[in-house]
C-alpha positions as CSV (number, residue, x, y, z in Angstrom):
1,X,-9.0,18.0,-1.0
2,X,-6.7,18.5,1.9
3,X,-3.6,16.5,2.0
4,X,-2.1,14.6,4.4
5,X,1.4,15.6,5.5
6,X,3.4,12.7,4.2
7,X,1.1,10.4,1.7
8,X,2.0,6.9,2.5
9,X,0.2,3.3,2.4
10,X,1.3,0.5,4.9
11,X,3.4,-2.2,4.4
12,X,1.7,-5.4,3.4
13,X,3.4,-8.1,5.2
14,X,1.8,-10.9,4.7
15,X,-0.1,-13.3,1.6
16,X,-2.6,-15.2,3.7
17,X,-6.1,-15.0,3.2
18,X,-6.7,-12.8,6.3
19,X,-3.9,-10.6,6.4
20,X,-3.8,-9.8,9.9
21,X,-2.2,-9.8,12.8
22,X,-3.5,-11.9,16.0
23,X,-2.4,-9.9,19.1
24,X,-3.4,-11.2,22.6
25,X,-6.4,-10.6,24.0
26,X,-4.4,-9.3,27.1
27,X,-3.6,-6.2,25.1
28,X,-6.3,-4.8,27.1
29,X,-4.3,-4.3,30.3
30,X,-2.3,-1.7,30.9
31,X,0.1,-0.4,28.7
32,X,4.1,0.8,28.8
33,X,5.7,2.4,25.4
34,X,9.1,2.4,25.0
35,X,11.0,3.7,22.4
36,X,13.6,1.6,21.1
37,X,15.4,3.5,18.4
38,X,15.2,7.6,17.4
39,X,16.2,8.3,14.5
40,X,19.2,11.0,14.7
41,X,21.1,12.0,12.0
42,X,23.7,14.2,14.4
43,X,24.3,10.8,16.1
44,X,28.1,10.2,15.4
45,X,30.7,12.4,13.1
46,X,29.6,11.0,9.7
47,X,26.8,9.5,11.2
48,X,23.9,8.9,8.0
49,X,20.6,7.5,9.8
50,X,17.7,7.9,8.6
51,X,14.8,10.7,8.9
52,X,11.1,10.2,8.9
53,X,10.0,6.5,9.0
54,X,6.4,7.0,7.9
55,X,6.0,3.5,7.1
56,X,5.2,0.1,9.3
57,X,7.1,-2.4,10.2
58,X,7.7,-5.9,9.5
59,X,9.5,-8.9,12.3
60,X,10.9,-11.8,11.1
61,X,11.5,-15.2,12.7
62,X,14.1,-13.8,15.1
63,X,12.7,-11.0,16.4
64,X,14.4,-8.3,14.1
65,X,12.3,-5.4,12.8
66,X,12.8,-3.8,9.0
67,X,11.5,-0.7,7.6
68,X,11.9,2.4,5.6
69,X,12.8,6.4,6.0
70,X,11.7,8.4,3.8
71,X,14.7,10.6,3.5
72,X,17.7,10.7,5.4
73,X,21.1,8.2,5.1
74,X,22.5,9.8,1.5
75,X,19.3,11.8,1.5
76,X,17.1,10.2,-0.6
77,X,15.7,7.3,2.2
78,X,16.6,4.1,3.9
79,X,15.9,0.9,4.2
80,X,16.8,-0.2,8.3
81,X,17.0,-3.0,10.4
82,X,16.3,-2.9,14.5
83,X,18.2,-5.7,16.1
84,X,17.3,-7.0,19.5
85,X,20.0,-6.7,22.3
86,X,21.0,-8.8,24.6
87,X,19.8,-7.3,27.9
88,X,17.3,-5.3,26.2
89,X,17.4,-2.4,23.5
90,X,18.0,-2.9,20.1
91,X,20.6,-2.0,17.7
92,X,20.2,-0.6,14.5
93,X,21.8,-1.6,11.0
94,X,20.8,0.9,7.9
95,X,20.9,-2.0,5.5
96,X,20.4,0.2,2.3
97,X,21.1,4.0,1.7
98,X,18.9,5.3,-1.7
99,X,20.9,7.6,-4.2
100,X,18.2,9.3,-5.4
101,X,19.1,8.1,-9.3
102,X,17.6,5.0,-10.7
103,X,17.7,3.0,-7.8
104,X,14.9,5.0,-6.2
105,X,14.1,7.6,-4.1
106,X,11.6,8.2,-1.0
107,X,10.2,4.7,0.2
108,X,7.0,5.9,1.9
109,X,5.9,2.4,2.3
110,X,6.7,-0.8,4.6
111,X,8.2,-3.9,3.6
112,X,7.6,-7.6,2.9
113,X,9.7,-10.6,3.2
114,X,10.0,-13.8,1.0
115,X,11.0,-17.4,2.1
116,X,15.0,-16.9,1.5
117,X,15.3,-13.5,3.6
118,X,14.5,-11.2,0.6
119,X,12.9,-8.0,1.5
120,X,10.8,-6.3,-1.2
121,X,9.4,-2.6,-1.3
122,X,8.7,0.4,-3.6
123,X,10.1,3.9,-3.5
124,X,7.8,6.9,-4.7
125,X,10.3,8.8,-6.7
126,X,13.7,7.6,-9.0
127,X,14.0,5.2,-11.5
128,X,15.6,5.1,-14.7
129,X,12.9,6.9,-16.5
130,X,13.0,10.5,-17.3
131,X,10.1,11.2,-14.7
132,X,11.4,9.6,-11.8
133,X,8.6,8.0,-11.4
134,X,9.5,5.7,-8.3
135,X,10.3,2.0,-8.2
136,X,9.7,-2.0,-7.1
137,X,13.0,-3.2,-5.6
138,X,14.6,-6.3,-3.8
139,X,17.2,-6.3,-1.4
140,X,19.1,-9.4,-1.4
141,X,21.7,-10.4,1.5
142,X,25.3,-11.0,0.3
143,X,26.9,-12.2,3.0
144,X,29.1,-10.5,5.6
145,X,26.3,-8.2,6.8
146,X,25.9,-6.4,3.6
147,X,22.7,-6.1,1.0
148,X,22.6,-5.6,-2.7
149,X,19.4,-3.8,-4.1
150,X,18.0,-4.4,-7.4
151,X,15.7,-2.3,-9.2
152,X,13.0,-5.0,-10.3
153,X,10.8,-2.0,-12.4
154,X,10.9,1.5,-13.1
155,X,7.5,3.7,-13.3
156,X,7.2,5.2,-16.1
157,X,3.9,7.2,-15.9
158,X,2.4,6.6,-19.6
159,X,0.2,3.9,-20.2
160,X,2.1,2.5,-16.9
161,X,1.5,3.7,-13.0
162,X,3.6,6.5,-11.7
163,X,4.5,7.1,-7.5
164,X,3.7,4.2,-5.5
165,X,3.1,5.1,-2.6
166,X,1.9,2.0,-0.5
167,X,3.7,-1.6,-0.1
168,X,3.4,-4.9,-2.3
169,X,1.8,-8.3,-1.0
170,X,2.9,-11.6,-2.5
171,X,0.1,-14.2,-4.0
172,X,0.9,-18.0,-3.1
173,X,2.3,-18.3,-6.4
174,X,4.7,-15.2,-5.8
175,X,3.5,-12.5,-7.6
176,X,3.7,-8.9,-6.6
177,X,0.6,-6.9,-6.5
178,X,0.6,-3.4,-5.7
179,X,-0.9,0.2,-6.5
180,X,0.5,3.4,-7.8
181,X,-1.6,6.9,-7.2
182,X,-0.6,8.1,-10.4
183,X,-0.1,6.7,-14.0
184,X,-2.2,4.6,-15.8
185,X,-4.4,4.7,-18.8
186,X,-6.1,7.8,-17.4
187,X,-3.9,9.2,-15.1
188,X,-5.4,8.4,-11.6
189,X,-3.5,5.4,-10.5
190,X,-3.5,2.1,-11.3
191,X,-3.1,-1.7,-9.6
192,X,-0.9,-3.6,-10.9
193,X,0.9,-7.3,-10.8
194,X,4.6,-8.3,-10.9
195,X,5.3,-11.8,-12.2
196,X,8.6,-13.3,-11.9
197,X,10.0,-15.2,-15.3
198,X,13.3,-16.4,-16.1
199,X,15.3,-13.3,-17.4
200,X,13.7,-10.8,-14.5
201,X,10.2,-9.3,-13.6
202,X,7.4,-8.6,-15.8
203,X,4.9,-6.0,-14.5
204,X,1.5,-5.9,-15.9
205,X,-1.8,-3.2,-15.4
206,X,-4.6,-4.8,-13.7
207,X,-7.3,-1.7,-13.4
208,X,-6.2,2.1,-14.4
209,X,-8.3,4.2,-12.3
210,X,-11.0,6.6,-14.1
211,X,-12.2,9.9,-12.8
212,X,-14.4,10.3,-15.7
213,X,-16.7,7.8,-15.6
214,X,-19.6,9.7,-13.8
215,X,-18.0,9.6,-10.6
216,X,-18.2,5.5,-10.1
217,X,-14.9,4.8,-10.0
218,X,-12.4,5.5,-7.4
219,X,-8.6,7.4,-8.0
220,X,-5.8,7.8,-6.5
221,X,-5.1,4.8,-4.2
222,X,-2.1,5.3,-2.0
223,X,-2.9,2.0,0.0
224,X,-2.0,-1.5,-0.4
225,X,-3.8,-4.2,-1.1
226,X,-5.3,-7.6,0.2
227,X,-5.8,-10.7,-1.1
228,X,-8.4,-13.3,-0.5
229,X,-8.7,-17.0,-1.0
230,X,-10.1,-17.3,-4.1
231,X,-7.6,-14.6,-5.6
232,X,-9.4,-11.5,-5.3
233,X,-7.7,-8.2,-4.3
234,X,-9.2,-5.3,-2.0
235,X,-8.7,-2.3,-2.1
236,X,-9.1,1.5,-1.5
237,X,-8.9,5.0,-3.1
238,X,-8.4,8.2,-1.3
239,X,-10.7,9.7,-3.6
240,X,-13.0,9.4,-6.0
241,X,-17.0,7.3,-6.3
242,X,-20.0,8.5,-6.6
243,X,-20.3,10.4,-2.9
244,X,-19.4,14.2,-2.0
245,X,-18.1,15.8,1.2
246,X,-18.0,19.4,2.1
247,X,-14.8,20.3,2.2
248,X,-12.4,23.6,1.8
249,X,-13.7,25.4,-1.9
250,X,-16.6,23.0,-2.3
251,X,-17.5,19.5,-2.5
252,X,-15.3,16.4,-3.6
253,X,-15.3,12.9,-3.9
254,X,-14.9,10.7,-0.9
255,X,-12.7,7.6,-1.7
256,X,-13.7,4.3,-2.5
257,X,-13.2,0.5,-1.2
258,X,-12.9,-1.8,-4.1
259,X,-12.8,-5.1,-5.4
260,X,-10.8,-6.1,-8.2
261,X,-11.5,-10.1,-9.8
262,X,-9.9,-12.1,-12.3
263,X,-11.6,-13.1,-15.5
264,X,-11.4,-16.6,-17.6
265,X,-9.8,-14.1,-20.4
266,X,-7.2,-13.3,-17.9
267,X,-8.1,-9.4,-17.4
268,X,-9.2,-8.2,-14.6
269,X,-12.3,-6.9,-13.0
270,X,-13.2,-4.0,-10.6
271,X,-16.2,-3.4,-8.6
272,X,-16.7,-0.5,-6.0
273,X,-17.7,-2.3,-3.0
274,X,-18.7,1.1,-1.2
275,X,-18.3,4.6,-2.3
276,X,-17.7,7.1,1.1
277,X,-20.9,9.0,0.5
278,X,-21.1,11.6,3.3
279,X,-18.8,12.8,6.1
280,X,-21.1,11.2,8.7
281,X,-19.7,7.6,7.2
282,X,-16.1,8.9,6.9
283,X,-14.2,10.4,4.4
284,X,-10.7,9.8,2.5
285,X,-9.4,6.3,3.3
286,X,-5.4,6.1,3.2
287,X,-5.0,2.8,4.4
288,X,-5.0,-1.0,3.3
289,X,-7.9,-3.1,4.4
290,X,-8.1,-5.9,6.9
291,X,-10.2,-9.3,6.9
292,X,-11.8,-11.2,10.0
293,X,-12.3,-14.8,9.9
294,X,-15.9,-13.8,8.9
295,X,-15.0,-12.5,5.7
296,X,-16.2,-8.9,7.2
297,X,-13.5,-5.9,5.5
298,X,-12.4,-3.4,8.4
299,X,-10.6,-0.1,7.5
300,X,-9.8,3.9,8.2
301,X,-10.7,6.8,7.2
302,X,-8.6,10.0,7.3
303,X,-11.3,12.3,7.6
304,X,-15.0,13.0,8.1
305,X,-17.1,11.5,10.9
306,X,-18.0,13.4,13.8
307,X,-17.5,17.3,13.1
308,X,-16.7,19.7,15.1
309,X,-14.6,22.9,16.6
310,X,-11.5,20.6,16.8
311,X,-11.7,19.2,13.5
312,X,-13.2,21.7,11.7
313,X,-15.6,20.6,8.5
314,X,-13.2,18.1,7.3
315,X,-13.9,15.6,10.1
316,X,-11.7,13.5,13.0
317,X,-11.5,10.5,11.0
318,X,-13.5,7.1,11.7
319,X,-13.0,3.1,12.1
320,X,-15.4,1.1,9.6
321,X,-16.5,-2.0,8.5
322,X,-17.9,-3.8,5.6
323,X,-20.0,-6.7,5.7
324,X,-21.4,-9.0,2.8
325,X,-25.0,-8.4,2.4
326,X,-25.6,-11.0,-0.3
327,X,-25.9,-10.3,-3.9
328,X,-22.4,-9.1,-4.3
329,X,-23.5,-6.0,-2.3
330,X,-21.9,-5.1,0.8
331,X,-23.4,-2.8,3.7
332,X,-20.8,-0.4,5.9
333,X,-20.7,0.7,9.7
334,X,-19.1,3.2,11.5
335,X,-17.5,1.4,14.6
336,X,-16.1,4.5,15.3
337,X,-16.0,8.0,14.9
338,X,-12.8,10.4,16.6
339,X,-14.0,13.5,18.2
340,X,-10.3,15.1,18.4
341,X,-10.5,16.2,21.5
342,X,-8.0,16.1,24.2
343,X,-8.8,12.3,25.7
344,X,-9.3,11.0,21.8
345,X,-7.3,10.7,18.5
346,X,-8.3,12.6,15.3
347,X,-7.5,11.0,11.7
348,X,-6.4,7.8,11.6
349,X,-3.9,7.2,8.6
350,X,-2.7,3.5,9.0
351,X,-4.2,0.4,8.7
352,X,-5.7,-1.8,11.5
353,X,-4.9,-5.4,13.1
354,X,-7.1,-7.4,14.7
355,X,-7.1,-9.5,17.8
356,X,-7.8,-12.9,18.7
357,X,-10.6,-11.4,20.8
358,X,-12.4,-9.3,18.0
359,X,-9.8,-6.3,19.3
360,X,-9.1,-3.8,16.6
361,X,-6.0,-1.6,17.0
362,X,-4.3,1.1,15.1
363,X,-3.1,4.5,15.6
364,X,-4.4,8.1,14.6
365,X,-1.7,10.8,13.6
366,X,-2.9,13.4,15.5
367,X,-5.0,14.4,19.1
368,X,-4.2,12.5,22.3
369,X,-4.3,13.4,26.0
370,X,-1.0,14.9,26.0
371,X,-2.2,18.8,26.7
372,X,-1.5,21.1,24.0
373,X,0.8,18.9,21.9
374,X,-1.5,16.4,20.0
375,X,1.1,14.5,18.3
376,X,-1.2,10.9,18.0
377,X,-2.0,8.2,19.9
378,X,-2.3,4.3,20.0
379,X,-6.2,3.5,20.2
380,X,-7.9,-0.2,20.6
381,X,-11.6,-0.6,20.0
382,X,-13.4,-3.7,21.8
383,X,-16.9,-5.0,20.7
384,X,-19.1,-4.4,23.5
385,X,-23.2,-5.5,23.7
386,X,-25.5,-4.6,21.1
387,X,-23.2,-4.1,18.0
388,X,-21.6,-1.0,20.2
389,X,-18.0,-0.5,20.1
390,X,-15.7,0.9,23.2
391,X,-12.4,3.0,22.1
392,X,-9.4,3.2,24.4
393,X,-6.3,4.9,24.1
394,X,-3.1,3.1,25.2
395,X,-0.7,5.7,24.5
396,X,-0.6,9.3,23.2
397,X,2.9,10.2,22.0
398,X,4.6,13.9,23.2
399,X,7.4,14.3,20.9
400,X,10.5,15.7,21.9
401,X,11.0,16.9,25.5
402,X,13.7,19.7,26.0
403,X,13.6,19.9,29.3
404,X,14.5,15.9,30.0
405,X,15.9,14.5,26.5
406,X,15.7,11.5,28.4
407,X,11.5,11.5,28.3
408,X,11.9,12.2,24.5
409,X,8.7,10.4,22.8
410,X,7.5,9.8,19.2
411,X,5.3,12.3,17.5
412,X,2.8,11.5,14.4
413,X,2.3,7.9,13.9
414,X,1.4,7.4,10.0
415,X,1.4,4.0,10.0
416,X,-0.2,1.0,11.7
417,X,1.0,-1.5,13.9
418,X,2.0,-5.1,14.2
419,X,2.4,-7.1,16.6
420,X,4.6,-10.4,18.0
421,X,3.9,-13.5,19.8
422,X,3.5,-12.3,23.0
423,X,1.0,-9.0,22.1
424,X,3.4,-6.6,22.1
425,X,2.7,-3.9,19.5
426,X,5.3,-2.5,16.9
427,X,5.2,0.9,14.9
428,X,7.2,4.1,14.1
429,X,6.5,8.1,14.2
430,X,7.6,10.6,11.5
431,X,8.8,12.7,14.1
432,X,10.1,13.2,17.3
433,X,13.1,11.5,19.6
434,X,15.7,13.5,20.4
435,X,15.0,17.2,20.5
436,X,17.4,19.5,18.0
437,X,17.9,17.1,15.4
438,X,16.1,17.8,12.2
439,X,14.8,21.3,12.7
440,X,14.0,20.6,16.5
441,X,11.0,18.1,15.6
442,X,13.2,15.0,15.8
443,X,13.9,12.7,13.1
444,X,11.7,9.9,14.4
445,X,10.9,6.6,16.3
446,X,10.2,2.7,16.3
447,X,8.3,2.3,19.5
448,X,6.9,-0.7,21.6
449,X,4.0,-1.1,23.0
450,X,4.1,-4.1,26.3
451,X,0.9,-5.3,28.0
């Protein structure tokens, strides 16, 4: 299938039931980005910032926002904090530069935060087995401004997942639950738990994805997960179940939104929920699921939906939903499909937050009204009468502008957003900010988004 340009899952940031994000229901007024930090590695002499933050963000209870880069600092990724200043703007702190070695390598994902101020994340790559086969770590404050990271497991591909790409979520009783695209029992990816004991963390294999069983199950997840009240995680797979779309060299497997449930034996369960069955439904999901208070699933989907000239066969990419039906079976709907073109987004990689009036937003990497640069927008979708749904843009990024370095936007927004008290919206763009740095693209943005 075709691949997305950086392969990433968003942070999970939170171990609630619903796992989203209320943003004001004034969100639908008028909108004003701002970029509050681009990332530029020819900042200073000796200047190490980070390059290409693919990943959300996370705030914590005094407004400072933490993330990740997948490369930059000593080249092998950061971990950053933004820092509101007084007056307005923000500073930034890189709290953690990654060697590369065995203390990881490439965070593609977000962050999450404990009670004490830990932060918590995976890397892709590194480790201290022979196939670098990426990381869970924990950054822990010190004191006097500075972080120490410890490595809290090492992928090490056999019989054990390999390259997480997506973010961890805690239970209530603390422990880590996450996915890996590769590894496991078969090869295809796996979910699995950390638990915390008194010499150190214990990881443990909860479902090893199966390409082989006749198509049913899904493979390669390279999104988070989600948690319900009675314990049960959610899920999806980028590929993989039982349904085919036409794609580039033939047909393939669609993805999959899953359910995994623990036993009375203490394994664990997994049911496909849905299996993406044809491009009209959406095709490829990349990002972490949502709940409403209903107990209805919203998600993503990278490709398929509406096809045409813009898109090609592959699909803009399309807003879902899945509802309980009774019986354990679940029915989906397309809220949503992109159509790419100039006044619209096209493929969708992050995950959504909902508002307090029924408001979805999330971003698409690509399209947007910008002409001839299509470098992503911000979208919301409103419920209107009779099950319809109304998609609005609030901002399509431009990237770098040569001619006025001063105008220089974001450019590709991988990830999804998040929001504060007051509705403004959060996120970050692989690219753009200053233009020159990093090959002329930029190195990337954190942006705001004020109603």
């Amino acid at each position: 299938m075709r691949r997305k340009k950086f392969s990433i899952g968003l942070a999970a940031v939170s171990a609630i039931f619903t796992l989203t994000l209320l943003v004001s229901a004034t969100q639908a007024a008028a909108q004003q980005e701002a970029v509050l930090h681009s990332f530029d590695t020819n900042c200073l002499p000796n200047c190490a910032d980070g390059v290409a933050p693919v990943a959300g963000l996370i705030l914590d209870a005094s407004g400072n926002l933490y993330g990740t880069t997948v490369v930059g600092g000593a080249g092998a990724g950061t971990v950053f904090e933004l820092i509101p200043a007084l007056g307005g703007g923000s500073t930034e702190k890189i709290l953690y530069n990654f060697t590369g070695g065995k203390d990881g390598s490439r965070p593609q994902a977000g962050l999450i935060l404990d009670a004490s101020g830990n932060l918590y994340g995976t890397t892709v790559n590194g480790g201290v087995n022979a196939c670098g086969c990426g990381t869970v770590f924990e950054l822990t404050p010190t004191g006097g401004g500075s972080w120490k990271e410890t490595v809290l497991h090492s992928f090490g591909k056999l019989k054990d997942g390999a390259h997480p790409y997506a973010g961890l979520i805690f239970d209530p009783a603390g422990h880590l639950y996450g996915t890996t695209q590769d590894g496991g029992g078969h090869g295809y990816g796996t979910v699995f738990e950390m638990t915390h004991a008194l010499h150190g963390w214990t990881e443990k294999l909860l479902h090893s994805f199966n390409s082989t069983l006749k198509g049913t199950d899904g493979f390669n997840p390279q999104a988070g997960l989600i948690l319900d009240a009675s314990g049960n995680l959610y899920g999806t797979t980028s590929v993989g179940g039982s349904g085919t779309c036409a794609e580039q060299g033939g047909l393939f497997s669609c993805g999959t939104v899953f359910e995994l449930s623990p036993t009375a034996t203490g394994s664990w369960k997994e049911k496909v929920l849905h299996s993406f069955g044809n491009d009209s439904e959406g095709s490829h999901p990349h990002a972490s699921l949502i709940f409403d208070g209903a107990g209805n699933l919203y998600g993503t989907a990278w490709e398929g939906g509406i096809i045409n000239a813009n898109c090609g066969k592959w699909g803009c990419g399309a807003v879902f939903e899945l509802t309980p039906a009774g019986g354990g079976s679940w029915t989906e709907e397309v809220l949503y499909n992109f159509n790419g073109y100039a006044a619209d987004g096209q493929n969708p990689q992050g995950s959504l937050i909902i508002g307090a009036a029924g408001i979805l937003y999330g971003t698409t990497e690509s399209g947007g009204a910008a002409a001839g640069v299509n470098q992503g927008t911000v979208f919301e979708l409103m419920p209107a009468q009779g099950g319809n749904w109304t998609e609005k843009v609030l901002h399509s990024f431009t990237g770098p502008n040569n001619v006025n370095p001063a105008l220089s936007d974001g450019a590709f927004p991988f990830a999804g957003l998040i929001s504060d008290s007051a509705g403004n919206l959060y996120g970050t763009t692989a690219e753009g900010g200053p233009a020159g740095v990093c090959g002329g693209p930029g190195c990337g943005t954190v942006f705001e988004i004020t109603p």
